[in-house]
Biopython code that builds the backbone (N, CA, C, O; Angstrom):
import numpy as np
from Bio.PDB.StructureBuilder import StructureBuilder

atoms = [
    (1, "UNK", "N", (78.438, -18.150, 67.749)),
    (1, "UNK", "CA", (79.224, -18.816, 68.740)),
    (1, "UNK", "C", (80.632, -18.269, 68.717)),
    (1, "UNK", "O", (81.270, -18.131, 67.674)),
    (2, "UNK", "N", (81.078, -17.969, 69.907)),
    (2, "UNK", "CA", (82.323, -17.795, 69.849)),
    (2, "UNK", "C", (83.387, -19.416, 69.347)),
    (2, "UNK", "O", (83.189, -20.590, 69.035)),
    (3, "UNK", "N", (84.537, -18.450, 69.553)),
    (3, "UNK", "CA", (85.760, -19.449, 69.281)),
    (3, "UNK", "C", (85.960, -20.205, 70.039)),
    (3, "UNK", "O", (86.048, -21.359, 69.620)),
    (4, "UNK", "N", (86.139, -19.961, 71.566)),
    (4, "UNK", "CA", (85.967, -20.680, 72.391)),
    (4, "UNK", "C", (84.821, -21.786, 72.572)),
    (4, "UNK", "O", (85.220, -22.894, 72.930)),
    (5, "UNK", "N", (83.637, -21.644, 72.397)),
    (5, "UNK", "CA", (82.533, -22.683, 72.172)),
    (5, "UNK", "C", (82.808, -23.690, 71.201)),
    (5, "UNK", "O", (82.523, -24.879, 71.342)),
    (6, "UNK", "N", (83.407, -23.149, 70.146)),
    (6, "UNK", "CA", (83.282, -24.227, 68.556)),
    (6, "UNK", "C", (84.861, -25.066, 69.447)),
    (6, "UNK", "O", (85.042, -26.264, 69.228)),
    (7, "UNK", "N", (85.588, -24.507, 70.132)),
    (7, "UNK", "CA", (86.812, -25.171, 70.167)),
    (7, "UNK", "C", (86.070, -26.428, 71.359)),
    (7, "UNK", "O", (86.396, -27.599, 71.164)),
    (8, "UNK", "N", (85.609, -26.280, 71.921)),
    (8, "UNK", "CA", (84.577, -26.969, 72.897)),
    (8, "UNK", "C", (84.079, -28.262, 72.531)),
    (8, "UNK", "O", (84.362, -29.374, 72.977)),
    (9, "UNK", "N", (83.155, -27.846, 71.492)),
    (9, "UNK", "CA", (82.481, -28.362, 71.013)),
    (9, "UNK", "C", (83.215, -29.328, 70.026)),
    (9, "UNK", "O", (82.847, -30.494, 69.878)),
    (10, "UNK", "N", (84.255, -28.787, 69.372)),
    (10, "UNK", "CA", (85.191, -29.577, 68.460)),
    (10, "UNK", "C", (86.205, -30.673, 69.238)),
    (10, "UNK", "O", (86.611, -31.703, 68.701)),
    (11, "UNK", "N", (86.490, -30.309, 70.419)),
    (11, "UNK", "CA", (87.546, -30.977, 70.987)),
    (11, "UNK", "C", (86.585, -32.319, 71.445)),
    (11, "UNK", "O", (87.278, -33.336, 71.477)),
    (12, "UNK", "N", (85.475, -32.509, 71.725)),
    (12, "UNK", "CA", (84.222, -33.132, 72.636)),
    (12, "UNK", "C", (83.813, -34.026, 71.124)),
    (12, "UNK", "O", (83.376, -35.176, 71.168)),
    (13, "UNK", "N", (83.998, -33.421, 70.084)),
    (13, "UNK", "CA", (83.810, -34.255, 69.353)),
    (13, "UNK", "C", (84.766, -35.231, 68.858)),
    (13, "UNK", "O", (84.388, -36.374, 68.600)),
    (14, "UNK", "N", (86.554, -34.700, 68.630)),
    (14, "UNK", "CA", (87.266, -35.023, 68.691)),
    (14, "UNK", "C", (87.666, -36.305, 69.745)),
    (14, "UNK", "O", (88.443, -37.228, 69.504)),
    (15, "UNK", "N", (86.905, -36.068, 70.956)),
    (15, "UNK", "CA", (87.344, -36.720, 71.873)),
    (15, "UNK", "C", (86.205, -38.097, 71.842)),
    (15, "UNK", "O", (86.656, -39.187, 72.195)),
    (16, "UNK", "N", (85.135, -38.027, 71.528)),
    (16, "UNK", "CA", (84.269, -39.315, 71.219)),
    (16, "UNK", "C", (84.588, -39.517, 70.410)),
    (16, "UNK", "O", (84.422, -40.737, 70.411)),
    (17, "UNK", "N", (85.190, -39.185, 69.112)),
    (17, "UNK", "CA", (85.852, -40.400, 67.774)),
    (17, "UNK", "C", (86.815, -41.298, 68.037)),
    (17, "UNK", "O", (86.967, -42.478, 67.719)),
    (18, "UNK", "N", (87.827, -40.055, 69.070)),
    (18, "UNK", "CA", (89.212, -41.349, 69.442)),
    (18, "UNK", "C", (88.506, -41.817, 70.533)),
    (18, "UNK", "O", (89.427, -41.859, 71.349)),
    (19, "UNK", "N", (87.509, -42.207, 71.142)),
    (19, "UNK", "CA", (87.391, -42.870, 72.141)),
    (19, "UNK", "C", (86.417, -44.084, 71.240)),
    (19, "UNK", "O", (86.746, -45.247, 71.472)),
    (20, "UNK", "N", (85.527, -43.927, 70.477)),
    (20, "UNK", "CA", (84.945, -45.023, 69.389)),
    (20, "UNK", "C", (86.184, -45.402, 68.925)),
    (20, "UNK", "O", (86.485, -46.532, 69.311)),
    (21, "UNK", "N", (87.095, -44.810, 68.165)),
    (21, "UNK", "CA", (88.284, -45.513, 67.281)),
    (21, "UNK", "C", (89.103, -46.128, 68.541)),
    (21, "UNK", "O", (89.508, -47.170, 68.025)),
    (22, "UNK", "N", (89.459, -46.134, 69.493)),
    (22, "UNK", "CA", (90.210, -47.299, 70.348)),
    (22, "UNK", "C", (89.552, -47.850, 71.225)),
    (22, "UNK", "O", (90.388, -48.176, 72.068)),
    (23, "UNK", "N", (88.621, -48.146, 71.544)),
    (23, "UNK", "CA", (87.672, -48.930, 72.623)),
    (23, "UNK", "C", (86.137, -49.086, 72.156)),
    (23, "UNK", "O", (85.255, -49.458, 72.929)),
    (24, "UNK", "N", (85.905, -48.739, 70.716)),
    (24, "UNK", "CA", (84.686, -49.929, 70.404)),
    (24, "UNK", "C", (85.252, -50.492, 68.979)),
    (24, "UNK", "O", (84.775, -50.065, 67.927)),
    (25, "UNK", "N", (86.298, -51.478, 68.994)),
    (25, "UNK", "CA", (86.883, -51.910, 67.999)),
    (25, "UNK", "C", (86.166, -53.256, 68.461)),
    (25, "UNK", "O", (85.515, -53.385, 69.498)),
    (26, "UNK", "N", (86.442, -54.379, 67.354)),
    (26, "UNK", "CA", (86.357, -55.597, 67.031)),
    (26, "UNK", "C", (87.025, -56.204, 68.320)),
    (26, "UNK", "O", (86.455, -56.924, 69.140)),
    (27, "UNK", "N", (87.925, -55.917, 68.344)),
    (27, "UNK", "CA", (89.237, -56.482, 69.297)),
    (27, "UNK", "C", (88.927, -56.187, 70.869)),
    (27, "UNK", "O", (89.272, -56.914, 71.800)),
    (28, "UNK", "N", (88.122, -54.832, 70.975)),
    (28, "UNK", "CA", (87.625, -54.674, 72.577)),
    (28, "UNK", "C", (86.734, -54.979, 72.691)),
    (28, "UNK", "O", (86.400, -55.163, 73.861)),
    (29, "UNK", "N", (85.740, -55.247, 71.651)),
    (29, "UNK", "CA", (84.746, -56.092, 71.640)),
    (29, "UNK", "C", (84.210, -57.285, 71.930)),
    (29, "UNK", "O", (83.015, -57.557, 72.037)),
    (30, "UNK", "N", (85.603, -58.336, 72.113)),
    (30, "UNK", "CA", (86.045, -59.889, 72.183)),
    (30, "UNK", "C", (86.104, -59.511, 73.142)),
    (30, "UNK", "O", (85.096, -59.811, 73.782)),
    (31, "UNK", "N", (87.111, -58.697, 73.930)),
    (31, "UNK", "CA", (87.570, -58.695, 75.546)),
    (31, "UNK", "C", (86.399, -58.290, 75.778)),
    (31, "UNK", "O", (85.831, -59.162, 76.436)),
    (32, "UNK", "N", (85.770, -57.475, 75.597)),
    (32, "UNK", "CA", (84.350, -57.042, 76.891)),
    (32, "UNK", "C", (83.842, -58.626, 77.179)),
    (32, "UNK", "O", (83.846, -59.164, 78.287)),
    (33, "UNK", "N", (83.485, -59.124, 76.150)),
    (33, "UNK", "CA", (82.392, -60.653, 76.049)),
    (33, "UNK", "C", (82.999, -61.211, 76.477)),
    (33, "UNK", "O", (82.463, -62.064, 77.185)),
    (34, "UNK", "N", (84.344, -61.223, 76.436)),
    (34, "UNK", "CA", (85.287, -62.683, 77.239)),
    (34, "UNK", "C", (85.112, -62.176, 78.922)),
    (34, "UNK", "O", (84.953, -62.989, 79.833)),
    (35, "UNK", "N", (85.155, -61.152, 79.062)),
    (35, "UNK", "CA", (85.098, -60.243, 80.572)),
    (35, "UNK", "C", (83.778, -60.621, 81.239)),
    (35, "UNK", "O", (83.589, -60.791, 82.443)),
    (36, "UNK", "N", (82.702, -60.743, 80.017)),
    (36, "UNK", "CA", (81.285, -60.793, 80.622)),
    (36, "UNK", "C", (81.245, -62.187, 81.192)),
    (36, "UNK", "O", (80.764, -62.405, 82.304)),
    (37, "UNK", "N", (81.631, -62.906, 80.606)),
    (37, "UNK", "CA", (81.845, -64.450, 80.312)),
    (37, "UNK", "C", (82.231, -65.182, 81.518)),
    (37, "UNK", "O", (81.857, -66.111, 82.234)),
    (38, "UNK", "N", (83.248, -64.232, 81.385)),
    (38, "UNK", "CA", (83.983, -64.992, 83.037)),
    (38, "UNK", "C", (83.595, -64.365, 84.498)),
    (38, "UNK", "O", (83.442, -65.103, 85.471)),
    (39, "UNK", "N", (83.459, -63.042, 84.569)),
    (39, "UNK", "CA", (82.321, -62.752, 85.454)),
    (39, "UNK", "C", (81.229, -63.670, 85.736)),
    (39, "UNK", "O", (81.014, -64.307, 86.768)),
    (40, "UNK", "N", (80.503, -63.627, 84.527)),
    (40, "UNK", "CA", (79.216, -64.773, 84.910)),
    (40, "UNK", "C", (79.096, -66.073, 85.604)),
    (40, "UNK", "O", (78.367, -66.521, 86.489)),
    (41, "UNK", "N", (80.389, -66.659, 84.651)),
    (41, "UNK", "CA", (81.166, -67.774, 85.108)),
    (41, "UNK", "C", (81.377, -68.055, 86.713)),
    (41, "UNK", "O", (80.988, -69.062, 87.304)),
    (42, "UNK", "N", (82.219, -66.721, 87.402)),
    (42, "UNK", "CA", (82.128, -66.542, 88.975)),
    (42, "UNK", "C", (81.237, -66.236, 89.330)),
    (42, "UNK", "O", (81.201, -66.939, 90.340)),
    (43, "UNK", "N", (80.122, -65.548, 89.350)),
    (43, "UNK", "CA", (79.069, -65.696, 89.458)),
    (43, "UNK", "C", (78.208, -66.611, 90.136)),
    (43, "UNK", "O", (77.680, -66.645, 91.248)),
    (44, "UNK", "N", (78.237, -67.656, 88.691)),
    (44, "UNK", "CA", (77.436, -69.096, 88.950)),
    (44, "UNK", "C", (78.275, -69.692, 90.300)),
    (44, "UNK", "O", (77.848, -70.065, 91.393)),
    (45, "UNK", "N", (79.500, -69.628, 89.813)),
    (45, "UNK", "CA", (80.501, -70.567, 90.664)),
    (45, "UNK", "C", (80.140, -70.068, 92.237)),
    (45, "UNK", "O", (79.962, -70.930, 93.097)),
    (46, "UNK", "N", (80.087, -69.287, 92.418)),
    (46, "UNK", "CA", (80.145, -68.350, 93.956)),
    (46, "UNK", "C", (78.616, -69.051, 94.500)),
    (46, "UNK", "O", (78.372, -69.687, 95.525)),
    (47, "UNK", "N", (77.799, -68.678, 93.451)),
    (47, "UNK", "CA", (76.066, -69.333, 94.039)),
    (47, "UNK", "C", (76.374, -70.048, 94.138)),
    (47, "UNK", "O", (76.376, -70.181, 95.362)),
    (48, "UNK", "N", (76.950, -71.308, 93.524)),
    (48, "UNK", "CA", (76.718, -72.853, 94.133)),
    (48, "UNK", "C", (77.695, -72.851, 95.079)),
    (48, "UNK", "O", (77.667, -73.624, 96.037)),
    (49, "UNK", "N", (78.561, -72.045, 94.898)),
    (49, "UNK", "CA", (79.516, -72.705, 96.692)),
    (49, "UNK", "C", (78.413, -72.111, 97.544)),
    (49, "UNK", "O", (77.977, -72.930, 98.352)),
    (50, "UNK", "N", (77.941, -71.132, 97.585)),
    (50, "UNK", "CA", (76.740, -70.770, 98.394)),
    (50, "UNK", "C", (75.793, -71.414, 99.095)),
    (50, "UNK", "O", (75.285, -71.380, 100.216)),
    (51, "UNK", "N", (75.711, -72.013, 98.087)),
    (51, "UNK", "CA", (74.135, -73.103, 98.489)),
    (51, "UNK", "C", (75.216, -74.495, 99.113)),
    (51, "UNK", "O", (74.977, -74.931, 100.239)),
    (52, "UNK", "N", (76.003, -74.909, 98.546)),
    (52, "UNK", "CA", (77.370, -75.687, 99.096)),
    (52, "UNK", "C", (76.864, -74.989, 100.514)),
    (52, "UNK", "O", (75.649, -74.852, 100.660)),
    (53, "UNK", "N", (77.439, -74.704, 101.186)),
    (53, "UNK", "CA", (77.720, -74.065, 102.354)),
    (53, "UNK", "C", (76.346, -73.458, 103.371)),
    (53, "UNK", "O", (76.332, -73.247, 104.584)),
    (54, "UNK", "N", (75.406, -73.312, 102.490)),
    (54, "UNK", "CA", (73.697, -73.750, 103.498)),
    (54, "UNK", "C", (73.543, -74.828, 103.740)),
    (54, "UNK", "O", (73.008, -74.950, 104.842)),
    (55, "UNK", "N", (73.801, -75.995, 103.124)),
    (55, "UNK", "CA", (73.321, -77.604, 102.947)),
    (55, "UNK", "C", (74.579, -78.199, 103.838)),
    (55, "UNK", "O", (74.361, -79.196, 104.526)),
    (56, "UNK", "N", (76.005, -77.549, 103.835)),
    (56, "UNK", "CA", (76.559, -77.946, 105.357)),
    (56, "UNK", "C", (76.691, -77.233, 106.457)),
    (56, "UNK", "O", (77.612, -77.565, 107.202)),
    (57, "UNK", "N", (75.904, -76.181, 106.822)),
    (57, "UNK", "CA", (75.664, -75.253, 107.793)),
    (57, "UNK", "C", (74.618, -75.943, 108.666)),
    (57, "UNK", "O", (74.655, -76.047, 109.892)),
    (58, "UNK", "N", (73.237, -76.610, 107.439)),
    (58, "UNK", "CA", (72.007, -77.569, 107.955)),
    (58, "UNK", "C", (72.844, -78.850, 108.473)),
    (58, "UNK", "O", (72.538, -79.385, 109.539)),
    (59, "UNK", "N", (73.683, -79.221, 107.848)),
    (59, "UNK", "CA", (74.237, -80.293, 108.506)),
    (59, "UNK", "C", (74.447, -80.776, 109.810)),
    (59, "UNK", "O", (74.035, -81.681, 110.535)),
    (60, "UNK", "N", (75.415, -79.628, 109.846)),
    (60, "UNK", "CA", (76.015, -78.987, 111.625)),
    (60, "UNK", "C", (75.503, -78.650, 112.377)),
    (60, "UNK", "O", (75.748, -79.122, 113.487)),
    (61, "UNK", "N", (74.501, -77.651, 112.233)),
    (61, "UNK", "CA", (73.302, -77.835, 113.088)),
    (61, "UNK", "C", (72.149, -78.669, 113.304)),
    (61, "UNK", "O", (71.365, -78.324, 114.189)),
    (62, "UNK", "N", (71.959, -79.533, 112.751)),
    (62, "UNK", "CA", (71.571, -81.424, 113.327)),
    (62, "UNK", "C", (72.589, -81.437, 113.816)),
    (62, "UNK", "O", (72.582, -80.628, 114.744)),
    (63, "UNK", "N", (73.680, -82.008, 113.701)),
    (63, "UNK", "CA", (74.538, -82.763, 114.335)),
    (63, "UNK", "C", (74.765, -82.445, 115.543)),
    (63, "UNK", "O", (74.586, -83.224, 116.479)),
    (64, "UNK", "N", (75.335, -80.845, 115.702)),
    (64, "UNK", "CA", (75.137, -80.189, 117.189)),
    (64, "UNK", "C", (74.070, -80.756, 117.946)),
    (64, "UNK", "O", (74.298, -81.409, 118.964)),
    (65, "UNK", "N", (72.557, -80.482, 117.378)),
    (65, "UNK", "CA", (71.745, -80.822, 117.767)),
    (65, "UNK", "C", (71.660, -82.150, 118.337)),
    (65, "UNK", "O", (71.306, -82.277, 119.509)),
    (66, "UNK", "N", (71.972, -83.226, 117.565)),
    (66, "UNK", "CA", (71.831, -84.549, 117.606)),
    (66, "UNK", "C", (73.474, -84.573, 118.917)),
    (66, "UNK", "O", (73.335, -85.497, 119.719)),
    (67, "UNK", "N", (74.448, -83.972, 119.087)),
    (67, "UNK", "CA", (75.299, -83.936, 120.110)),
    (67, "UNK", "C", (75.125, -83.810, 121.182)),
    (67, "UNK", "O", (75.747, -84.525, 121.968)),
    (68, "UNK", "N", (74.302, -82.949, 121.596)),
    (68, "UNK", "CA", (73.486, -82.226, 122.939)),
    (68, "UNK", "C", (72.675, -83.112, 122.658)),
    (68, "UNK", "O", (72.823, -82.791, 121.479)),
    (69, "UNK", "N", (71.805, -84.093, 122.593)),
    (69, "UNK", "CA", (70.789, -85.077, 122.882)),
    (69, "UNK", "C", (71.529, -85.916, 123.459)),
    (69, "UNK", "O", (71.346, -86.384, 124.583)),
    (70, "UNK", "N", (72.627, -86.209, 122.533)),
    (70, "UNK", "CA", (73.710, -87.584, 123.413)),
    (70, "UNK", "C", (74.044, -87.085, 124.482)),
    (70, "UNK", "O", (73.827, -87.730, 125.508)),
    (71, "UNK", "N", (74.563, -86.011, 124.542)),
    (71, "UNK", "CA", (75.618, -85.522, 125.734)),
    (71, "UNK", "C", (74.712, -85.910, 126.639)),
    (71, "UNK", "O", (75.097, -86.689, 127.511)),
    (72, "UNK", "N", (73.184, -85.420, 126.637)),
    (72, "UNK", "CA", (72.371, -85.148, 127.668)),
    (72, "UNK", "C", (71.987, -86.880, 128.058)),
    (72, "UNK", "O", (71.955, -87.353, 129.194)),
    (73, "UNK", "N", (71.747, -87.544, 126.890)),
    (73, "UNK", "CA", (71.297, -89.005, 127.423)),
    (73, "UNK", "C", (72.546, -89.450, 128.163)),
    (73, "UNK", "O", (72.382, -89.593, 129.375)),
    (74, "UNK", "N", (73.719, -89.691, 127.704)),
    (74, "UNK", "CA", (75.346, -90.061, 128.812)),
    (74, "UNK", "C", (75.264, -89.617, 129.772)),
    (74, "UNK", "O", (75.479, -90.252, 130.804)),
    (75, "UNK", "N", (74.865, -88.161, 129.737)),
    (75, "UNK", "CA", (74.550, -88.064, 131.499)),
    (75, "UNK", "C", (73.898, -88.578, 132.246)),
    (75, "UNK", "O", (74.334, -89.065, 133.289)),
    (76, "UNK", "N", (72.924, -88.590, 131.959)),
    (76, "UNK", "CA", (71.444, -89.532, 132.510)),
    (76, "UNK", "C", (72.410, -91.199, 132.742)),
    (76, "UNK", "O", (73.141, -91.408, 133.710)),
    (77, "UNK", "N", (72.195, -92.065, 131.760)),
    (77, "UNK", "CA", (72.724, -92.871, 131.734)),
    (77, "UNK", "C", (74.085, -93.068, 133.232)),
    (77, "UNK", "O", (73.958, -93.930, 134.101)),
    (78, "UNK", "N", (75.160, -92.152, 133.190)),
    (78, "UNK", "CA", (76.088, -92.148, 133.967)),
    (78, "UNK", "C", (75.399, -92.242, 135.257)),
    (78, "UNK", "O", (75.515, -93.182, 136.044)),
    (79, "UNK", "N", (74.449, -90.878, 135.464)),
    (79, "UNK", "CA", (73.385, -91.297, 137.108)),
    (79, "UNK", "C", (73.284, -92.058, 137.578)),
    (79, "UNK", "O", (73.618, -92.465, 138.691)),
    (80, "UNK", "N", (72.456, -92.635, 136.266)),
    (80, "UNK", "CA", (71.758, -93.953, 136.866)),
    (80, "UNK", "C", (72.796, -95.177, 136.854)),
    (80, "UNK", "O", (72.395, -96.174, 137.456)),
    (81, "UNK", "N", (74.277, -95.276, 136.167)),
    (81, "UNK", "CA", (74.853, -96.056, 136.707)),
    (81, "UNK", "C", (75.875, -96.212, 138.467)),
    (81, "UNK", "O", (76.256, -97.088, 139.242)),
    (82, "UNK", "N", (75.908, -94.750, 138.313)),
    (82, "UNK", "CA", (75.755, -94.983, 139.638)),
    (82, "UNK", "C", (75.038, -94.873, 141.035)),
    (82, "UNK", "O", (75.311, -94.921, 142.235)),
    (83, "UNK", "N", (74.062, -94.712, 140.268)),
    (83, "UNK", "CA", (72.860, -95.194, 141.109)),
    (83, "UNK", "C", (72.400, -96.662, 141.391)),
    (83, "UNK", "O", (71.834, -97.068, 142.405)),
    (84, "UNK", "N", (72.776, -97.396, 140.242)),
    (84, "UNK", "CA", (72.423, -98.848, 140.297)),
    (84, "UNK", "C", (72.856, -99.893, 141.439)),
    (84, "UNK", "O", (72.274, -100.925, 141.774)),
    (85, "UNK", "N", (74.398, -99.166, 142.093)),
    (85, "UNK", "CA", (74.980, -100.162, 142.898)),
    (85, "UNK", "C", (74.503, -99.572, 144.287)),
    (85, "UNK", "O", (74.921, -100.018, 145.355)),
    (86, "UNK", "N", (73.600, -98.539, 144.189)),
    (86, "UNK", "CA", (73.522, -98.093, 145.432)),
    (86, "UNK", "C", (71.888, -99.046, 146.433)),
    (86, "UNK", "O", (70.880, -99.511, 145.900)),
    (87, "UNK", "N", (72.146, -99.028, 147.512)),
    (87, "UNK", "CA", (71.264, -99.969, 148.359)),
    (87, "UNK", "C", (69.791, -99.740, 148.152)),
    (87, "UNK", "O", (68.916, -100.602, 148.072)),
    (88, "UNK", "N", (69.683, -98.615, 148.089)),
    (88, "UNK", "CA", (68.156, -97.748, 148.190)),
    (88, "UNK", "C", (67.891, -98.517, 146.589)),
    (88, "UNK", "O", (67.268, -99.578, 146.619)),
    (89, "UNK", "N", (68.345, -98.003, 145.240)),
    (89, "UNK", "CA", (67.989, -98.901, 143.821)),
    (89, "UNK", "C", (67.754, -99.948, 144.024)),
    (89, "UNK", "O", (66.596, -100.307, 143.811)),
    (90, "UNK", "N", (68.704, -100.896, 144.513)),
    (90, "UNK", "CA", (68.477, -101.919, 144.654)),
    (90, "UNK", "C", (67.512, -102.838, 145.059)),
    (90, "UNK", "O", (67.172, -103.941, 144.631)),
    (91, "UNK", "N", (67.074, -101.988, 146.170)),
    (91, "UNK", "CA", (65.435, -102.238, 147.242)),
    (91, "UNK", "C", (64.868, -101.741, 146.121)),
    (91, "UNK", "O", (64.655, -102.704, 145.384)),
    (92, "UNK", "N", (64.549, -100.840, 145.660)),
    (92, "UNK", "CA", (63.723, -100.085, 145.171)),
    (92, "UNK", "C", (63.246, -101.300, 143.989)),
    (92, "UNK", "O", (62.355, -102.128, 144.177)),
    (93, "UNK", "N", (63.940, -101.190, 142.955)),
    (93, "UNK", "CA", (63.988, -102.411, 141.736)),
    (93, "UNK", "C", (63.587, -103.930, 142.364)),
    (93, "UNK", "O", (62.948, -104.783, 141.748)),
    (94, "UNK", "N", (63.973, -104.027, 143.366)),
    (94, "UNK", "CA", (63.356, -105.708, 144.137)),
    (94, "UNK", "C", (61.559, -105.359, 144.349)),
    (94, "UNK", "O", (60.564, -105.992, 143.997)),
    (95, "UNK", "N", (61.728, -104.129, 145.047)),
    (95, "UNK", "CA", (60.459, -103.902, 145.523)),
    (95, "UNK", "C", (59.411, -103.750, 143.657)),
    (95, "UNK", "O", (58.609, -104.673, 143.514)),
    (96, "UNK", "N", (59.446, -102.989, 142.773)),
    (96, "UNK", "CA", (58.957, -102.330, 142.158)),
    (96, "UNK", "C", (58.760, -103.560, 141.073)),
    (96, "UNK", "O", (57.598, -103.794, 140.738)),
    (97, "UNK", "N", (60.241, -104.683, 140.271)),
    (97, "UNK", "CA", (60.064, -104.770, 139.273)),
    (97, "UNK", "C", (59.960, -106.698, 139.893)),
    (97, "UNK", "O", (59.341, -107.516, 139.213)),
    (98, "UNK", "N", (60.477, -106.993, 140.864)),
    (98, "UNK", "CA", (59.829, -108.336, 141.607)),
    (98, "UNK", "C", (58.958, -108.662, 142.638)),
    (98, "UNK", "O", (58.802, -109.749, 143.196)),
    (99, "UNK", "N", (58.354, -107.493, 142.845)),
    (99, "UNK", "CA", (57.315, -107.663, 143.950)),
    (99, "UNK", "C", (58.289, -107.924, 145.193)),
    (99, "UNK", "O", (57.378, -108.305, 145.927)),
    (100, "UNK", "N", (58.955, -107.980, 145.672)),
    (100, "UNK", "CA", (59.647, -108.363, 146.788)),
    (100, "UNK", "C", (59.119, -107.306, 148.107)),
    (100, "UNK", "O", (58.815, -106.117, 148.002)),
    (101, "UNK", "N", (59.122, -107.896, 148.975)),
    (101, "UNK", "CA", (58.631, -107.149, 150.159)),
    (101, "UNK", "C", (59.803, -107.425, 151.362)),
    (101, "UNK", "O", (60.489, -108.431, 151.177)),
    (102, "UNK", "N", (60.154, -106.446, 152.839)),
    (102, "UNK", "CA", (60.537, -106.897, 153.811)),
    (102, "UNK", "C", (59.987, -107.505, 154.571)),
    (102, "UNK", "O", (58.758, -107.564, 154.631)),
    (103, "UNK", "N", (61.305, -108.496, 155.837)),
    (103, "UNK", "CA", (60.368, -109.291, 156.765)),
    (103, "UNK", "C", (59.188, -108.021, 157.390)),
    (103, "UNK", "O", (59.445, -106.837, 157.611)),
    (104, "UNK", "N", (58.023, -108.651, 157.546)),
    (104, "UNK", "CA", (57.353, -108.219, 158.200)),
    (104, "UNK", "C", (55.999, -107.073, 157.891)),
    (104, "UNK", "O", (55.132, -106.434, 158.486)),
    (105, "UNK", "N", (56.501, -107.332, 156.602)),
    (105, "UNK", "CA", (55.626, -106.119, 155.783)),
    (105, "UNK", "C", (54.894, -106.853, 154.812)),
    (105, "UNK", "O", (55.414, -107.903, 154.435)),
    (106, "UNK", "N", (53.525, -106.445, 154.204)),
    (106, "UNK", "CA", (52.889, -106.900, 153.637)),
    (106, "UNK", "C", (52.131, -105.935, 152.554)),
    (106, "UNK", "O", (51.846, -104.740, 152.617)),
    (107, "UNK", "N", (51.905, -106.967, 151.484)),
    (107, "UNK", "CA", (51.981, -106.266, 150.154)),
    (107, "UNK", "C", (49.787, -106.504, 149.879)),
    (107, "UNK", "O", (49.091, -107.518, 149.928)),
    (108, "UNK", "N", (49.366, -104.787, 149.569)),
    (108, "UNK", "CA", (48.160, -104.843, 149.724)),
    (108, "UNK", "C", (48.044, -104.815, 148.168)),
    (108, "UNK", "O", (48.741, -104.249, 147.327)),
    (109, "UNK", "N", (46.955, -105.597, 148.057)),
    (109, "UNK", "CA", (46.343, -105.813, 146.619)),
    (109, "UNK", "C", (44.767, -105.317, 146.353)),
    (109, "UNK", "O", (43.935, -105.617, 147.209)),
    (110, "UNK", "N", (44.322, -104.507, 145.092)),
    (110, "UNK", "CA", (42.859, -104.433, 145.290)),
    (110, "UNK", "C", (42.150, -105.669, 144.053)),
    (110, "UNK", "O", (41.984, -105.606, 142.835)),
    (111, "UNK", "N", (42.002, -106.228, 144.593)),
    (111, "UNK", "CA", (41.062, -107.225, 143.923)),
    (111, "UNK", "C", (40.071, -106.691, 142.760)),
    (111, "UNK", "O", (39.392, -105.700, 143.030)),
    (112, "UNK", "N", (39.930, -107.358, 141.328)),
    (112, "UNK", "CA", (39.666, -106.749, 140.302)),
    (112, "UNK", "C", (37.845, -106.443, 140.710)),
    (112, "UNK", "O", (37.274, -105.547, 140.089)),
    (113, "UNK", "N", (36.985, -107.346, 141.885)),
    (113, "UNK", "CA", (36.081, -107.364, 142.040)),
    (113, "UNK", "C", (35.732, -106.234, 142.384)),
    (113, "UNK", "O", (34.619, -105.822, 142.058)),
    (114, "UNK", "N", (36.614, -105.453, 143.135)),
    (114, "UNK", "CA", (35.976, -104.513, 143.515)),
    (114, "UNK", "C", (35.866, -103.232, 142.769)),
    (114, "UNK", "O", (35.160, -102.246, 142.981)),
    (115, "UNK", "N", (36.903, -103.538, 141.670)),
    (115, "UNK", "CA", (36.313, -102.326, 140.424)),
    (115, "UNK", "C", (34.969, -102.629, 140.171)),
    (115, "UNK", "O", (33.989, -101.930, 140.427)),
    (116, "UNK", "N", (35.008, -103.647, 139.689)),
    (116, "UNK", "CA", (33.298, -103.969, 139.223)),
    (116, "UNK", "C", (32.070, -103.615, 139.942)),
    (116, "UNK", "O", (30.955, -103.762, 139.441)),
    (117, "UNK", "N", (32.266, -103.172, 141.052)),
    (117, "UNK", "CA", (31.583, -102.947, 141.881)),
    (117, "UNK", "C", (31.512, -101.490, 142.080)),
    (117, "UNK", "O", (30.409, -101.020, 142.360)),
    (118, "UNK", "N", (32.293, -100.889, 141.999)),
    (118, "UNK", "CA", (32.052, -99.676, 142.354)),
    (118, "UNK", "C", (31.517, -98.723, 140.977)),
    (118, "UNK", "O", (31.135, -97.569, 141.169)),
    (119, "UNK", "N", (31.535, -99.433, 139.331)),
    (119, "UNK", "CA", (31.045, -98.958, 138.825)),
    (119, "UNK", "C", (29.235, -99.179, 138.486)),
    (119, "UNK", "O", (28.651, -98.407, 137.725)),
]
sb = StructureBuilder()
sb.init_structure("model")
sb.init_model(0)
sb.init_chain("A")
sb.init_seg("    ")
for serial, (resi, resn, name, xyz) in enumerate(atoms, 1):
    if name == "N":
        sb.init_residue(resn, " ", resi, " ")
    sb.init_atom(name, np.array(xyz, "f"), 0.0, 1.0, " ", f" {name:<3s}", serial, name[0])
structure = sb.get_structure()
């Protein structure tokens, strides 16, 4: 081997001792584990805000959901209130939910007999 190779080879070795002698000591040893530690730590912490934040995402979307049902029934509702004071409802509901008829008009009935009969 040349000189150049062994100097290579020597410096490479040189250079993994001081890198074992100041960064795999006792002392960087504590910091890595304290490093791992608290990483992990955020970690955990981050997943549960995670799941935090699916379980009120599901929330909001019911609620939206359940918003647009109302919105949609208030509308309805609003229609038909003003529909209620109008003349035509009014007939309509006399006619439909009291039997009420006009002068002159007459209300046809089919007699239950004649189901019986036709079966």
């Amino acid at each position: 081997m040349s000189t150049r190779g062994r100097r290579k080879k020597k410096n490479s070795r040189q250079f993994n001792q001081r890198f074992k002698r100041r960064f795999l000591t006792s002392r960087s040893a504590i910091i890595w584990a304290f490093t791992i530690i608290i990483f992990a730590g955020m970690a955990v912490g981050f997943y549960k805000i995670e799941q935090r934040v699916a379980g009120y995402q599901q929330t909001i979307d019911e609620l939206s959901t359940e918003i647009k049902t109302l919105k949609n029934t208030n509308q309805q509702l609003e229609e038909e209130m003003e529909n209620v004071n109008s003349d035509e409802y009014i007939e309509k509901m006399a006619r439909e939910r009291l039997g009420m008829v006009k002068e002159g008009e007459y209300i046809l009935k089919q007699s239950k007999d004649v189901d019986k009969e036709d079966d």
